[in-house]
C-alpha positions as CSV (number, residue, x, y, z in Angstrom):
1,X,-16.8,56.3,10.3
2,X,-18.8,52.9,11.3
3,X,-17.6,52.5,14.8
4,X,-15.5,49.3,15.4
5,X,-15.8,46.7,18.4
6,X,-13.2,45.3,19.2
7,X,-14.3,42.2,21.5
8,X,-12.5,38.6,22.8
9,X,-14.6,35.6,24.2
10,X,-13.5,32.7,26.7
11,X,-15.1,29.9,27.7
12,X,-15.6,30.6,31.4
13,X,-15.3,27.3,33.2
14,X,-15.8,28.9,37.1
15,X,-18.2,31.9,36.1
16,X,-18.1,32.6,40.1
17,X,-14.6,33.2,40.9
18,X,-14.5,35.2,37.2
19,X,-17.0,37.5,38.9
20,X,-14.9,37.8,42.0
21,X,-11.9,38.7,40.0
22,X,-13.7,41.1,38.0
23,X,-14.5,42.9,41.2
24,X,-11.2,42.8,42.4
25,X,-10.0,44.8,39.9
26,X,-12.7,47.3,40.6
27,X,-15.3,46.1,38.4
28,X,-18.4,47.8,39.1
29,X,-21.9,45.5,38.2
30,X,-24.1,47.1,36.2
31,X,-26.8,44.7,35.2
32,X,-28.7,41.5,34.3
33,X,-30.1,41.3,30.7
34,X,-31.3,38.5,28.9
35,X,-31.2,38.5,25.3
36,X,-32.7,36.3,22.4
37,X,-30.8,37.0,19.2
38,X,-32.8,35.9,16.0
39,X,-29.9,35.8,13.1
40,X,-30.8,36.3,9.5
41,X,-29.9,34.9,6.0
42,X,-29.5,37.2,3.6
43,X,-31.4,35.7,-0.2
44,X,-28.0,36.0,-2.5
45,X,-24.8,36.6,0.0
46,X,-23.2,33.9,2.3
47,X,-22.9,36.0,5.5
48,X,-20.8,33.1,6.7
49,X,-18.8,33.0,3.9
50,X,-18.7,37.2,3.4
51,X,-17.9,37.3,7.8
52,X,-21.0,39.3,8.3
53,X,-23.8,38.6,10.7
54,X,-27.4,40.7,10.9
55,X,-29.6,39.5,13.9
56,X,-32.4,41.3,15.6
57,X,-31.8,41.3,19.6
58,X,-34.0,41.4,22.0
59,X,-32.8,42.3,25.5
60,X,-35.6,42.5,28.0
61,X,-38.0,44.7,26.5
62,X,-35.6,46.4,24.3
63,X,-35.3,45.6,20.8
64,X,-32.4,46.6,18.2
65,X,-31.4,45.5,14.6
66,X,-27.7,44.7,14.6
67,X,-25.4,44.2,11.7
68,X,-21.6,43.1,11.8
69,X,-18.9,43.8,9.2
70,X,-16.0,41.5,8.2
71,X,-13.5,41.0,11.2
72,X,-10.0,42.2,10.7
73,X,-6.9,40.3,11.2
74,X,-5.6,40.1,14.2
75,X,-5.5,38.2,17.9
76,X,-8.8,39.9,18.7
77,X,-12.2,40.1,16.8
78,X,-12.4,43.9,15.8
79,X,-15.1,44.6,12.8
80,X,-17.3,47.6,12.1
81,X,-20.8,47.4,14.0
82,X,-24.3,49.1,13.6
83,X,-26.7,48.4,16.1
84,X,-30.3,50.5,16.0
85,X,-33.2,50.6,18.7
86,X,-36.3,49.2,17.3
87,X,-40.0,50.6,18.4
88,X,-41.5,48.3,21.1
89,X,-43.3,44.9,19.8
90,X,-42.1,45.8,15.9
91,X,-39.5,42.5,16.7
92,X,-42.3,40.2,14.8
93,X,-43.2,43.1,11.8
94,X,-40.0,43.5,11.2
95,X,-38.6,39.9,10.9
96,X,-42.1,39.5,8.2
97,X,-40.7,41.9,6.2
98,X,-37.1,41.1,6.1
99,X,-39.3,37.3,5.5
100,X,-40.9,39.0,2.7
101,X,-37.6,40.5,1.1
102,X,-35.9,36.6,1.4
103,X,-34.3,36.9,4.4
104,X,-34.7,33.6,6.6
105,X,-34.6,33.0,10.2
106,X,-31.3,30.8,10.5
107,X,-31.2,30.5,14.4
108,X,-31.9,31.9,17.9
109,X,-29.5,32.5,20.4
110,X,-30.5,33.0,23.9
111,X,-28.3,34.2,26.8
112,X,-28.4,35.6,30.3
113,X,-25.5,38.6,30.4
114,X,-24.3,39.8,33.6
115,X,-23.1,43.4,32.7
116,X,-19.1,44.9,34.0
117,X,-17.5,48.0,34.0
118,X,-13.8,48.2,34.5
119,X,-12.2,51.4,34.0
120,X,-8.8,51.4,32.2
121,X,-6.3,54.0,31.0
122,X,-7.7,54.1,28.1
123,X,-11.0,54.3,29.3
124,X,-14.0,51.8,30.2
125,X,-13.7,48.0,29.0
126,X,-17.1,46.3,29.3
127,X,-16.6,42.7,30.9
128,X,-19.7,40.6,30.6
129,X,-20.4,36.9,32.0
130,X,-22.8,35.0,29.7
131,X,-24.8,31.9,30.0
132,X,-25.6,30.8,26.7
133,X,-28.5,28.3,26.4
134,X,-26.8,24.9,25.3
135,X,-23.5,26.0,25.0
136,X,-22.8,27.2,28.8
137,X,-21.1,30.0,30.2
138,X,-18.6,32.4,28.7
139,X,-16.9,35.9,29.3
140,X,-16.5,38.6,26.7
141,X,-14.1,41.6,27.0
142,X,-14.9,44.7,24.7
143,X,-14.4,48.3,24.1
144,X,-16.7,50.6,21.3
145,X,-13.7,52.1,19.4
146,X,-14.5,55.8,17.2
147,X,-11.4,55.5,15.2
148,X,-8.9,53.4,13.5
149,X,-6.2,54.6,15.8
150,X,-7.5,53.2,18.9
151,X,-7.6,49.2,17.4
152,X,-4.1,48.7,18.9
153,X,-4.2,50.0,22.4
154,X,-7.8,48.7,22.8
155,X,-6.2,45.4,22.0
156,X,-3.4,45.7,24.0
157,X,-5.8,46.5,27.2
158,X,-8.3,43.7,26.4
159,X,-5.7,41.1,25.9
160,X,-4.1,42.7,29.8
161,X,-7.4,42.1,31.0
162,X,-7.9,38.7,30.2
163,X,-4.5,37.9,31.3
164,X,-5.6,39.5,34.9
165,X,-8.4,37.8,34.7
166,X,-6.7,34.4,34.2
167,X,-8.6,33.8,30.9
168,X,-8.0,30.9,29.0
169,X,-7.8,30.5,25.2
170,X,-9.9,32.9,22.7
171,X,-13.0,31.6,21.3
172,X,-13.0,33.0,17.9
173,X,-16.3,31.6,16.7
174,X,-19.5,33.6,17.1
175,X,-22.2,32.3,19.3
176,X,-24.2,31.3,16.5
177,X,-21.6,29.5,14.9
178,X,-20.6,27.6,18.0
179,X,-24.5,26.5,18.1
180,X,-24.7,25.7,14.6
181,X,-21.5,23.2,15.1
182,X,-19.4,25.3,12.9
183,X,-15.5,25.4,13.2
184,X,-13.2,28.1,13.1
185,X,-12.9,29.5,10.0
């Protein structure tokens, strides 16, 4: 089985005293990243219109080509993910040859993600608190699930978490969409 993420974002108005509630509940910090996400369009399918998303991020000196399946119903985003390391410096080679297949570059996203670890009955919930370049900051909750019988506890947690974390409403829409001025869908 693709594994599933199962993820909520909230626009974080007070990124500082997030932090110092995440720590309160014994989150531990893991680490600064800094990522530059460069989505793609596929030639003949509307990824906007099919709910999918491929992108090539770059965090640090890392590279990986990520795709995102259709998000299920429900209060929480929770869709099948493949993400897959690429060499080091292939980032421009491979966006020529998507290029040369018909992909197009649609739009970079660039953020600055401050890593969390909280550790839950159900096991670890990455926190993360991202600055997002022209959008401003945001936290996202999420947990890697490996089967279909996790979605509901793992949504139960997150949606706990965010309420302990005095989270406001759920931004449903994507980074990219939120920078290409796109409404909910």
């Amino acid at each position: 089985m693709q594994p599933l993420e199962a993820e909520c974002k909230f626009v974080d108005p007070h990124p500082e005293r997030t932090r110092s509630r995440i720590l309160d509940l014994g989150g531990i910090f893991v680490k600064t990243e800094r990522h530059v996400d460069t989505y793609l369009r596929h030639p003949c399918r509307d990824f906007q219109a099919t709910d999918e998303a491929l992108r090539i991020r770059q965090i640090d000196d890392e590279a990986y080509i990520t795709y995102k399946g259709k998000r299920r119903q429900g209060p929480i985003k929770i869709r099948p993910e493949t993400e897959l390391p690429l060499a080091s410096n292939t980032v421009e080679g491979w966006l020529q040859i998507w290029e040369s297949l018909g992909f197009e570059r649609v739009r970079q996203v660039k953020k600055t993600r401050q890593v969390f670890q909280i550790n839950r009955a159900d096991g670890p919930i990455t926190v993360t608190l991202d600055r997002v370049s022209g959008l401003g900051d945001f936290v996202e909750i999420e947990r890697v699930l490996s089967n279909e019988n996790q979605i509901q506890a793992a949504q139960n947690e997150i949606l706990s978490l965010a309420d302990e974390l005095h989270l406001g409403t759920i931004e449903k829409r994507s980074y990219l969409a939120m920078n290409l001025g796109q409404t909910e869908s």
